[in-house]
C-alpha positions as CSV (number, residue, x, y, z in Angstrom):
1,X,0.6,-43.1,35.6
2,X,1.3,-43.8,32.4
3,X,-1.3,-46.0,30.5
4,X,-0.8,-45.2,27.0
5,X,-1.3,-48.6,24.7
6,X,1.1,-50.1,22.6
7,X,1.7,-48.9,19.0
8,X,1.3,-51.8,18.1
9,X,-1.6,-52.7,19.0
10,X,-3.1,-49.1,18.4
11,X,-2.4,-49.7,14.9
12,X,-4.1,-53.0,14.2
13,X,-6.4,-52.8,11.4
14,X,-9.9,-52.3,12.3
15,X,-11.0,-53.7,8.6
16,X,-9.8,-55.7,6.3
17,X,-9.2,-52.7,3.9
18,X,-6.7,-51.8,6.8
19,X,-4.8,-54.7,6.3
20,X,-1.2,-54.3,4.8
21,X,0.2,-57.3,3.2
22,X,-1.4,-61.1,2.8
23,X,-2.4,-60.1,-0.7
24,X,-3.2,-63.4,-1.5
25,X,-5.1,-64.1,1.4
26,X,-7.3,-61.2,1.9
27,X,-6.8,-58.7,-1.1
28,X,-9.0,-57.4,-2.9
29,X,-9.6,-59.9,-5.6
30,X,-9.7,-63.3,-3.6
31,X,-12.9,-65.1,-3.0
32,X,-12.0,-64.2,1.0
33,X,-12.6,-60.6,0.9
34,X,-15.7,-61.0,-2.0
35,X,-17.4,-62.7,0.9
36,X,-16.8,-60.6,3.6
37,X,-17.7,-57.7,1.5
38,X,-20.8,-59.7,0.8
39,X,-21.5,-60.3,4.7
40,X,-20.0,-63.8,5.1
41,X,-17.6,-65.1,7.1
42,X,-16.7,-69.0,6.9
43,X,-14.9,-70.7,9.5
44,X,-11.3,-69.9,9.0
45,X,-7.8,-71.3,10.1
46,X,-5.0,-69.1,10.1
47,X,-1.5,-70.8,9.9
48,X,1.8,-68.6,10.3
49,X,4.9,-68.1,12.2
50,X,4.6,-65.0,14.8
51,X,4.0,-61.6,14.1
52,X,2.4,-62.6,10.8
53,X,-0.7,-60.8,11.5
54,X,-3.1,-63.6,12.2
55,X,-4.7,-61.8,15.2
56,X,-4.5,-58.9,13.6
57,X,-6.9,-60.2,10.4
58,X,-9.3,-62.0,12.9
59,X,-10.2,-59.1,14.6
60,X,-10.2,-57.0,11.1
61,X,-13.2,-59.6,9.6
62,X,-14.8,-58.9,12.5
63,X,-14.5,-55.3,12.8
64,X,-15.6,-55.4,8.6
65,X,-19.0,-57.9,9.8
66,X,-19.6,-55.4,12.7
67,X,-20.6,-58.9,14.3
68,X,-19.4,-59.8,18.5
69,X,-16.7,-61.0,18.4
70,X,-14.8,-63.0,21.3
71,X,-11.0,-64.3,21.3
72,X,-9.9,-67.0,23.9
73,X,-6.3,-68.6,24.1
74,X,-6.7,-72.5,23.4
75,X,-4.0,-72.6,26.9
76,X,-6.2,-70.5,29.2
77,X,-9.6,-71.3,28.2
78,X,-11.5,-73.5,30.1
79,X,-15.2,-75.0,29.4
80,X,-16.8,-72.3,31.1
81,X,-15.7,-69.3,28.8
82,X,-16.8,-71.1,26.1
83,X,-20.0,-71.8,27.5
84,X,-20.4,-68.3,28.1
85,X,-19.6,-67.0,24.9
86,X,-22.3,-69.8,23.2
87,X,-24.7,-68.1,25.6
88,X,-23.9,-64.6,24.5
89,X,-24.5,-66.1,21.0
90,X,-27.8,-67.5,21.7
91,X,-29.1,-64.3,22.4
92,X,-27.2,-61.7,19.8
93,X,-27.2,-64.4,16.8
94,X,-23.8,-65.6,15.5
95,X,-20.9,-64.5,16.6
96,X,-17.2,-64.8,15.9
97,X,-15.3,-66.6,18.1
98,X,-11.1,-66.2,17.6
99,X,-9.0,-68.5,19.1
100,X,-5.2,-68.4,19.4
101,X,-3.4,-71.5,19.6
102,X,-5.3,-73.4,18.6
103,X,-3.5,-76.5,18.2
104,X,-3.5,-76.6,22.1
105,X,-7.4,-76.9,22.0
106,X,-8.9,-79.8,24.2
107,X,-11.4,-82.3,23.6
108,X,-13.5,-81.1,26.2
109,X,-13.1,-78.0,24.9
110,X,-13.8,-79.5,21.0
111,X,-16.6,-81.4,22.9
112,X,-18.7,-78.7,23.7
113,X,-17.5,-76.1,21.0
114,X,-17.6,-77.9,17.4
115,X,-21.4,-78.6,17.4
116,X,-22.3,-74.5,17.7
117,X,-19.9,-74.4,15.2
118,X,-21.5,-77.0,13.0
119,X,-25.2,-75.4,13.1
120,X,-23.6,-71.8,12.8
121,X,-24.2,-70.4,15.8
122,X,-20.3,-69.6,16.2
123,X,-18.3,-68.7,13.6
124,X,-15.0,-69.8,14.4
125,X,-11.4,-68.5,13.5
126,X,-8.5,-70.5,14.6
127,X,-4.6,-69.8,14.4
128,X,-1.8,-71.3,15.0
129,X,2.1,-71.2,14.4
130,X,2.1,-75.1,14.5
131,X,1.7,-76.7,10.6
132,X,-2.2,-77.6,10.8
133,X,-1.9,-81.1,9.2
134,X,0.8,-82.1,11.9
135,X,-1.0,-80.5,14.7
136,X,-4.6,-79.8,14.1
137,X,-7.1,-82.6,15.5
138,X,-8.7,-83.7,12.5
139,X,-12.1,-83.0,13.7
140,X,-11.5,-79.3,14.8
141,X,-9.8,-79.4,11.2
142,X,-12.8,-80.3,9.1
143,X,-14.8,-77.7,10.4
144,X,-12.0,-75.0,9.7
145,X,-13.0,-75.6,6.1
146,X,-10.6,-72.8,4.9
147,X,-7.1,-72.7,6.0
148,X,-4.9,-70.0,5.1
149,X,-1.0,-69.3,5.7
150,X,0.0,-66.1,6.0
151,X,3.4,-65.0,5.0
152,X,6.0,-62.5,6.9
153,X,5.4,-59.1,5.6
154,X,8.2,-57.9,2.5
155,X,10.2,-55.2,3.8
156,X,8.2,-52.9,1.1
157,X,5.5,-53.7,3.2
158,X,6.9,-53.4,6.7
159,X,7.7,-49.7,5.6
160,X,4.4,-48.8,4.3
161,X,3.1,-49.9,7.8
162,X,6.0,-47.4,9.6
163,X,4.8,-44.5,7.1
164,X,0.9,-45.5,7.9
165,X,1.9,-45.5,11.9
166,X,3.9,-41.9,11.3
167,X,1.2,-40.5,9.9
168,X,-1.8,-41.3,11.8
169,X,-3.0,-39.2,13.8
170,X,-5.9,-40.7,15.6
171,X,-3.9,-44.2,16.9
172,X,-0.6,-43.9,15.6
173,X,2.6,-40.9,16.0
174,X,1.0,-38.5,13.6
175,X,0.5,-35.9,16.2
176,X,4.2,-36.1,16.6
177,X,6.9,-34.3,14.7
178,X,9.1,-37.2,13.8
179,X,12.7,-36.7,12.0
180,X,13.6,-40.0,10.4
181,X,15.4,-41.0,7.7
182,X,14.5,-43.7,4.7
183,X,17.9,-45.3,5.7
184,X,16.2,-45.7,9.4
185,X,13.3,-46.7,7.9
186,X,14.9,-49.9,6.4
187,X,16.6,-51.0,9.5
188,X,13.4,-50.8,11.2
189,X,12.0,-53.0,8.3
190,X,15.2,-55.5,7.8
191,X,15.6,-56.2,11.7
192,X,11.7,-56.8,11.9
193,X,12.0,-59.8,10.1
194,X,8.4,-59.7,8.7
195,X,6.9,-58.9,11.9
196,X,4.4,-56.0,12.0
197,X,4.5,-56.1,15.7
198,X,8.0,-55.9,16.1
199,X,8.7,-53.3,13.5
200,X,6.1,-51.2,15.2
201,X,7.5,-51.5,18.6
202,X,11.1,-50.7,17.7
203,X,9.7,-47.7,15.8
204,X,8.4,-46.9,19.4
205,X,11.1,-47.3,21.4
206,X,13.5,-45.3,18.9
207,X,11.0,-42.6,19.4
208,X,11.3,-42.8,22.9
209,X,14.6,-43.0,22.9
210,X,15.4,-39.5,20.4
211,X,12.4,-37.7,22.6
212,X,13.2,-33.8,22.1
213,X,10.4,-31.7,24.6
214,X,7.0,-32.7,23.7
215,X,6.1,-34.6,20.7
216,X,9.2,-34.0,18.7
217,X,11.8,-36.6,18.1
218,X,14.8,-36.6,15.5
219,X,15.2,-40.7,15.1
220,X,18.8,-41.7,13.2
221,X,20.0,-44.9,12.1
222,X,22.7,-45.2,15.5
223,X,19.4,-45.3,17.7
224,X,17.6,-47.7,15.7
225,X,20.5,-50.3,14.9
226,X,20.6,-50.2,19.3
227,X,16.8,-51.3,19.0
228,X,17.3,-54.1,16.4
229,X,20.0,-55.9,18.5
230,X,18.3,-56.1,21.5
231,X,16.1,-57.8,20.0
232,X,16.8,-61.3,19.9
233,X,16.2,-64.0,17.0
234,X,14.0,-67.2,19.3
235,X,11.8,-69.3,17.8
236,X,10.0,-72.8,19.7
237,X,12.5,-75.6,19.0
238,X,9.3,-77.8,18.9
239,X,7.2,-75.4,16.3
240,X,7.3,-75.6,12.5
241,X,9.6,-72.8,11.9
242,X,12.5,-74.7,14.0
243,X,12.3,-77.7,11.3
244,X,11.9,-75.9,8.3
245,X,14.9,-74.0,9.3
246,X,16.9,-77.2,9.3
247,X,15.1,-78.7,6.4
248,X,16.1,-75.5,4.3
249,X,19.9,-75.9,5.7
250,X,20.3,-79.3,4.2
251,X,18.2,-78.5,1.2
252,X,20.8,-75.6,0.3
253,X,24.0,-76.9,1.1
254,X,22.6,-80.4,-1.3
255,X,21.9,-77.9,-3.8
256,X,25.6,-76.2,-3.4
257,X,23.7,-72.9,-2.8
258,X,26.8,-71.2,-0.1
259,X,25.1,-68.2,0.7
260,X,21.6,-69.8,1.4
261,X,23.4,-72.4,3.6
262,X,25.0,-69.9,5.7
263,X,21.7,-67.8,5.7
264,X,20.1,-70.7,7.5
265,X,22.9,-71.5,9.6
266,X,23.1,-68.2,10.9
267,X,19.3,-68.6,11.8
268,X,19.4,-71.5,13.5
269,X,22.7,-70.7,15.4
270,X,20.8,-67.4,16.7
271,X,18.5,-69.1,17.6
272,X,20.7,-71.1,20.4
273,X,20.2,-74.4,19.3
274,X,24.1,-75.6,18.2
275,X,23.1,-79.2,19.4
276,X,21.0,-79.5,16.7
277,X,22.7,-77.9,14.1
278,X,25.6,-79.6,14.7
279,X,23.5,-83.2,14.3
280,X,22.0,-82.2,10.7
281,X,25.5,-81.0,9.4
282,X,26.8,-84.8,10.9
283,X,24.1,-86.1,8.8
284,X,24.6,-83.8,5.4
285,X,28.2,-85.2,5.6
286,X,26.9,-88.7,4.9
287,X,23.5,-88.8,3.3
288,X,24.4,-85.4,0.8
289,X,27.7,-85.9,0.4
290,X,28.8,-89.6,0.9
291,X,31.2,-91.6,-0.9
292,X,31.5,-88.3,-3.4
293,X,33.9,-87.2,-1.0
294,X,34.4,-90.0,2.0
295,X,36.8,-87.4,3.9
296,X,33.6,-85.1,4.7
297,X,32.4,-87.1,7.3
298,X,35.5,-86.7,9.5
299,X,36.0,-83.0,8.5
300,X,32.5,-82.2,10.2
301,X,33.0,-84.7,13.1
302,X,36.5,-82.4,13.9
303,X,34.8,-79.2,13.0
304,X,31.8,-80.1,15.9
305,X,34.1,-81.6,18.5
306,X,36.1,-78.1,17.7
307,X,32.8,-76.1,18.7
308,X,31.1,-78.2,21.3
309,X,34.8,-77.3,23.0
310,X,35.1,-73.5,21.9
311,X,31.4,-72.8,22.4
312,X,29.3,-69.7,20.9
313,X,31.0,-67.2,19.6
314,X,33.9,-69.1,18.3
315,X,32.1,-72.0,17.1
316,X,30.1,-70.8,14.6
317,X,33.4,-70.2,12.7
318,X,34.8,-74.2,12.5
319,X,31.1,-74.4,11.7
320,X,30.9,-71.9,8.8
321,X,34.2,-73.8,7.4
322,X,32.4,-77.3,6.8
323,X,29.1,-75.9,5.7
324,X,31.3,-74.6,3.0
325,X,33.0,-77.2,1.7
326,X,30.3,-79.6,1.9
327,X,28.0,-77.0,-0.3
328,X,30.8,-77.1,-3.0
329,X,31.6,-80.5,-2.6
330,X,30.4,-83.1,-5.1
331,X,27.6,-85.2,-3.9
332,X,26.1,-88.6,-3.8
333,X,23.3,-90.1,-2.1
334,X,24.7,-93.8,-3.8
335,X,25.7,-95.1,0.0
336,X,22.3,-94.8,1.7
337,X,20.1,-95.3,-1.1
338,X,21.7,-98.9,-1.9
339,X,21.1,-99.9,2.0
340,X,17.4,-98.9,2.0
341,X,16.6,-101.0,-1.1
342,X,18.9,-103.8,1.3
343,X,16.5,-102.6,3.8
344,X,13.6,-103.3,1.7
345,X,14.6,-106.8,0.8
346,X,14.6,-107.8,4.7
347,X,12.0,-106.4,5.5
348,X,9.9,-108.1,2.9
349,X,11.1,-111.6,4.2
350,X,13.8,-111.9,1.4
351,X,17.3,-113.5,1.9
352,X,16.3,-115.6,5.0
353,X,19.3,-117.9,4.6
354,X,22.6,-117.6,4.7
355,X,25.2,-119.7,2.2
356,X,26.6,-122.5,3.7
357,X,30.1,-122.1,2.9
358,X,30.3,-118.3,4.6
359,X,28.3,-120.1,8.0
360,X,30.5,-119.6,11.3
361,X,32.4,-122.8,11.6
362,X,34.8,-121.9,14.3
363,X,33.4,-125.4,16.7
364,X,33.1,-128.7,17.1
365,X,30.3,-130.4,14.7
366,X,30.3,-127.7,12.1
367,X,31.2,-130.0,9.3
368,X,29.2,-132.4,10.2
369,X,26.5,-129.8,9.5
370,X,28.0,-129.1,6.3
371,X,29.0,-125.2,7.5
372,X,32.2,-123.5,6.3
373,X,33.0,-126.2,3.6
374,X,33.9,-124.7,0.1
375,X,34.4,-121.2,1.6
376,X,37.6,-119.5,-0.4
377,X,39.6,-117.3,1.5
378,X,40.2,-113.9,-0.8
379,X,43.9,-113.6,0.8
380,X,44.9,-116.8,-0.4
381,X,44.6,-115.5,-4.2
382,X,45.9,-112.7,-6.0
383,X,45.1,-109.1,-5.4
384,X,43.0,-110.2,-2.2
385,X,39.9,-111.5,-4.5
386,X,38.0,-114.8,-5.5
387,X,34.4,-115.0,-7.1
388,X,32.5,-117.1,-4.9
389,X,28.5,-116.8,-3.8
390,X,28.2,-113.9,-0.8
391,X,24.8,-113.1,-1.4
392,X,21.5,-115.5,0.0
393,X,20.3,-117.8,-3.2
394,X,17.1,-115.9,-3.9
395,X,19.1,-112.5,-4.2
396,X,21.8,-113.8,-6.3
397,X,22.1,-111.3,-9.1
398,X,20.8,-108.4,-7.0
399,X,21.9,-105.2,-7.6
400,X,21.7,-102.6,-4.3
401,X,24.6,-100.4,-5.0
402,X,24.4,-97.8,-8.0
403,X,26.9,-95.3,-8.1
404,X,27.3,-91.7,-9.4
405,X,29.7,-90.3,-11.2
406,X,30.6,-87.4,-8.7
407,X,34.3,-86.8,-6.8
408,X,35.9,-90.1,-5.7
409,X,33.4,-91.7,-6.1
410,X,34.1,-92.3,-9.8
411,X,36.9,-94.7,-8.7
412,X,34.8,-96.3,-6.7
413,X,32.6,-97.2,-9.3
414,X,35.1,-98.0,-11.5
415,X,36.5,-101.0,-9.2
416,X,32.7,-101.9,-8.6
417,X,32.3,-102.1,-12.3
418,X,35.3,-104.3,-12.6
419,X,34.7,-106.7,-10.6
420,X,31.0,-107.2,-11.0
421,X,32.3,-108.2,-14.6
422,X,34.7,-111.0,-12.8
423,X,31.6,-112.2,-11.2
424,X,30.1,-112.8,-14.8
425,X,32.9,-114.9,-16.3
């Protein structure tokens, strides 16, 4: 039967001069690696999407301490394991406790854990994918005095770490005689996506899949391109990554940056979720791009009734059309901006009343109560316009409204101009 272990997880660094990449977490010159070299380890939170290494550089420190070293997920862990493992500690000294997920840790679990932590007994490492300040119980928090994020390996990187797994022959292919281009190499790399693990796996499974008699294998770039796509982009529509990537959409098509808009659109519409993608382009149309270009709006209300209908594949393309005209249209966030300082104003108990004259006086008694007299209807005079008091009496003179200079909306500003003017005279 065939029992052989992962590459993957053959290759995992057994120090922390193993690691490749997370320079600035653990290289050579951060205060991190001084103290491990100087046999301490502080309680540690790692932070980073998958694949970034995080188990990988737990189990690293503790392979550099030569300490025990335990690792529980926060999901299947009950009280019991823990109490085990502060047992084991009690009798070997400190140990190193890893565990994953931690975000999904229990207050039982916190309960019990957090003191040994406190008096040192456990030296804890945490990770998580999940941004620690949104999801990290404050108290677990403070005693994870050091929280690092660790970053998607560069493709550089990623290929270093194919070279290291060809040539190693203890835990990696090295035995084997492997024919493989630089060009396969870097598709390897590029379809990984930052992700040791998966960069090492398709390397596998190409292998595998170019097997010629006993360790020989002559991988091309055919065989490895059939590796990349089958491996599909996901990510957890409730994690980090998910809102970042619609954060960094609207942050590229407000800066007019095309390609990095489509970049991220791509992303997320690999990712399966249209629903939402089509929601955050609805709301680029009006809060980025507003009364710059009015039009917008229904152009992206056309383009996602268009894909809701055609559905993946075809809708990414009505899709792709507004994300590109709203990147190069001009923009103006005048529209929104003047209603929250409106907001403001009512929400601070401002412009209670209402003026008499512009009261409902459509029934019987309304005079008498003085409401609807004086009011001047603006069709009555030329060009549709009166000056007259709109606004409560403690905001008269307010000024919400400020607008730019961008598209159509200089016409619109010049009118507003005008007749602001009008009011004055």
């Amino acid at each position: 039967m065939f029992t052989q272990e992962p590459l993957a997880y053959r290759m995992r660094p057994r120090t922390i001069e193993e690691v490749i990449g997370q320079d600035d977490v653990i290289g050579p010159h951060t205060a991190l690696y001084r103290m491990i070299k100087n046999g301490y380890v502080p309680s540690l939170l790692l932070y980073g999407q998958p694949g970034v290494g995080k188990t990988s550089l737990a189990y690293a420190i503790a392979g550099t301490m030569q300490r025990p070293f335990y690792a529980l997920n926060a999901t299947t862990a009950g009280k019991k394991e823990i109490e085990e493992i502060v047992a084991d500690a009690r009798f070997e000294g400190n140990v190193i406790l890893f565990i994953d997920e931690i975000h999904r840790f229990t207050k039982a679990q916190q309960d019990y854990l957090l003191p040994h932590v406190e008096n040192g007994l456990i030296t804890l490492i945490g990770a998580t994918t999940e941004n620690p300040f949104h999801s990290i119980n404050p108290a677990v928090r403070s005693r994870l005095g050091q929280m690092k994020q660790l970053q998607p390996l560069t493709k550089e990187k990623t290929i270093e770490l194919l070279h290291r797994a060809l040539t190693d022959r203890e835990r990696g292919l090295g035995k084997w005689h492997i024919d493989i281009s630089d060009e396969a190499l870097a598709l390897i790399a590029e379809g990984a996506n930052g992700d040791a693990r998966v960069a090492l796996t398709i390397l596998e499974e190409a292998v595998y899949a170019t097997k010629q008699g006993e360790h020989r294998a002559v991988v091309d770039a055919h065989t490895v391109s059939f590796c990349v796509e089958k491996r599909a982009l996901t990510y957890d529509k409730q994690g980090d990554t998910y809102y970042s990537l619609l954060s960094a959409l609207q942050k590229s098509v407000r800066g007019s940056d095309v390609d990095a808009a489509l970049h991220y659109l791509a992303r997320l519409l690999e990712g399966g979720d249209m629903t939402a993608v089509c929601r955050r382009l609805a709301v680029i149309a009006y809060e980025d791009i507003g009364l710059a270009n009015p039009l917008i709006g229904v152009k992206v209300m056309s383009a996602i009734e268009a894909a809701e209908r055609l559905g993946m594949p075809e809708a990414r393309i009505p899709l792709s059309v507004v994300t590109i005209e709203m990147c190069l249209s001009p923009k103006s966030n005048s529209a929104y901006e003047a209603l929250d300082q409106a907001l403001a104003d009512v929400r601070s108990g401002k412009g209670q009343s209402i003026p008499l004259h512009l009261q409902d006086a459509h029934y019987a008694g309304a005079k008498h109560l003085g409401r609807g007299i004086g009011y001047k209807y603006p069709h009555d005079y030329p060009y549709g316009w009166v000056a007259q008091q709109y606004l409560p009496d403690d905001l008269i003179g307010v000024r919400y409204y400020e607008p730019k200079r961008n598209g159509e909306e200089k016409q619109l500003a010049s009118v507003y101009e005008r007749l602001n003017e009008r009011k004055k005279q």
